[in-house]
N, C-alpha and C positions, 0 to 999 in steps of 0.2 A: 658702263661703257659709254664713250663720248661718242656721238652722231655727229658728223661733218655736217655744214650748214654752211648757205654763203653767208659771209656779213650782209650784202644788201636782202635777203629773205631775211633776217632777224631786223633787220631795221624794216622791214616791212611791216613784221607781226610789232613788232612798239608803236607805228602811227597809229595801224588797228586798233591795236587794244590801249591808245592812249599813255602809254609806259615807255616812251620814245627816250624820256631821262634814262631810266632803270637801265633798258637795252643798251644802250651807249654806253654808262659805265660798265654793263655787264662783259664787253665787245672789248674795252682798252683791257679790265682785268684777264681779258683768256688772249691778248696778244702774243705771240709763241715765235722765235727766231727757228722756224721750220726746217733750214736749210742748216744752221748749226747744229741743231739736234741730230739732223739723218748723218752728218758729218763725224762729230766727236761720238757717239753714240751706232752708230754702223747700222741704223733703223728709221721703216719707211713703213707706212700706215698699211696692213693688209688691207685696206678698202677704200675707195675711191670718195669722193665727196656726193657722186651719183647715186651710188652704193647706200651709204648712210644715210641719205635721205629714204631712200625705198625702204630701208632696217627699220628707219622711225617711223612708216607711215607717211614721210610728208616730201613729194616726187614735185615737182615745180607745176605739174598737173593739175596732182589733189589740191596743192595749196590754191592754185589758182581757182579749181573747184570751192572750195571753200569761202575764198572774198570775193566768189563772184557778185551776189547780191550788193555787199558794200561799196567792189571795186567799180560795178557799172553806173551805183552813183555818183559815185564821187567824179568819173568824166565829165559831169556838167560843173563841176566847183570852179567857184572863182578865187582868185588871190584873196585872202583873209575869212575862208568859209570854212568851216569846221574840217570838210575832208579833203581840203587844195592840199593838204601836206602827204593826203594818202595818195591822193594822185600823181605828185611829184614820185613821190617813192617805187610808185608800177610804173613809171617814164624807166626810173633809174634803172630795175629790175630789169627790166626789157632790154634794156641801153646795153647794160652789163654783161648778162647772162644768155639774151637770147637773140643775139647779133655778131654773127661769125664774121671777119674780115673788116677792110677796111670801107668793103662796099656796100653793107649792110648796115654796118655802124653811118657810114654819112646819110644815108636813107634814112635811120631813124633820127637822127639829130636834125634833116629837113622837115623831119614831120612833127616832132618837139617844136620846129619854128612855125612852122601854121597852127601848131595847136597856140601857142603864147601871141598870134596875129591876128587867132578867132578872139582869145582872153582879151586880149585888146581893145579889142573892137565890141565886143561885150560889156566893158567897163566904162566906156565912152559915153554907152547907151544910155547909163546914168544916169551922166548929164544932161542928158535931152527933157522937154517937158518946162522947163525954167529953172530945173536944179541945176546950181554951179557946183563944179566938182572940187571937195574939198582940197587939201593940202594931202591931204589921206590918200584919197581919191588918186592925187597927181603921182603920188608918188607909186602906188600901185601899177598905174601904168605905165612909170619910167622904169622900172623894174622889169615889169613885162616886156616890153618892147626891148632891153636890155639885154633881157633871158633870147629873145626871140633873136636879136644881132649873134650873140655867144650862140647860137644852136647850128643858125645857116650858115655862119663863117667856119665853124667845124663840118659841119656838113661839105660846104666847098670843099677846103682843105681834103676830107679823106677821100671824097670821090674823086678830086684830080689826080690825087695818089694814085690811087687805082685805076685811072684813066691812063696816067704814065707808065704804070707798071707793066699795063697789058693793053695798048691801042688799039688791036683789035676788038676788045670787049666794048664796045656801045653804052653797054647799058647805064654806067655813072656819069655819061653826059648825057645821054639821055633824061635821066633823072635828074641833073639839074637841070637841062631847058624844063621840062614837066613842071620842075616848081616855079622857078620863076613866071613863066606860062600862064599859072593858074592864080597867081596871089600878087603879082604885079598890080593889078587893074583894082584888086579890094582893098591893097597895101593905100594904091593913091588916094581911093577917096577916104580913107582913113584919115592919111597923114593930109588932107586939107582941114578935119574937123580937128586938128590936136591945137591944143589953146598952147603959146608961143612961150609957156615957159619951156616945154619939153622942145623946142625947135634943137636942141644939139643931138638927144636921142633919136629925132628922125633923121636930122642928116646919117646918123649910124645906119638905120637899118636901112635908108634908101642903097645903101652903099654896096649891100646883097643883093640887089636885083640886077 
């Protein structure tokens, strides 16, 4: 019997367990036209994708119980460190699955961009001491800083959504003054220490604040 599973938990367990190829090809061969099937077929799963996971043993809980050890390493990983890809991958899980609305989702895409503002500014650190940072180096953090522009301008985008939606509700502008608030002042002294090939990528992310 087949266990429902989201795609982003299976791409999770392949960063883990290093089988990130495997699971991807595994993920295209079990693509299914879902809505054609219940259609010509007059059939619909008697269990949820909820369901299935609690049938396997593996509830968004346990799993999480499981890589806990791994997953709270990997929160200090930098772009090109063995577990930046696992940590990307509980961003996405989180993003995905455990973010209802459009006010929840911008909330977490602000906070994907402070995390990619800490990455930053961590990789900068580098340099300091009389290391120059290489071409590697640069590019790492045009990427970061890239990732961090893409996080806050979704971020904007669904909280003013949700700010139009329902004007009475506060709380998605309040949450963007909060950010901008808190990482304006770190953003600056950042973007004075970036060496001027990256000067187009800071004009971007000055551009969220």
């Amino acid at each position: 019997r087949l266990i429902g599973m989201p795609p982003a938990l299976l791409s999770l367990i392949g960063r883990l367990t290093g089988r990130s190829a495997s699971v991807s090809r595994l993920q295209e061969s079990l693509v299914v036209d879902s809505a054609r099937i219940r259609s010509e077929l007059n059939w619909s799963p008697d269990y949820s994708v909820r369901q299935g996971l609690a049938a396997g043993g593996l509830s968004v809980g346990v799993a999480a119980g499981a890589f806990g050890g791994v997953a709270a390493a990997s929160q200090d990983a930098l772009p090109g460190d063995s577990l930046y890809g696992l940590k990307r991958g509980i961003e996405d899980f989180k993003l995905n699955y455990m973010s209802d609305g459009a006010d929840q989702r911008g909330v977490a895409y602000l906070d994907q961009a402070s995390t990619r503002l800490s990455e930053a500014r961590r990789l900068m650190e580098r340099g300091r001491g009389g290391h120059t940072l290489d071409h590697e180096s640069l590019g790492e953090i045009r990427r970061t800083l890239s990732g961090m522009t893409h996080d806050a301008s979704e971020g904007h985008r669904l909280l003013h959504e949700a700010y139009e939606r329902d004007p009475d509700r506060l709380g998605p502008i309040q949450a963007l003054s909060a950010f901008s608030r808190s990482h304006r002042e770190a953003w600056g002294a950042l973007r004075e220490r970036l060496p001027l090939q990256l000067g187009d990528v800071s004009e971007q992310v000055s551009s969220v604040f």
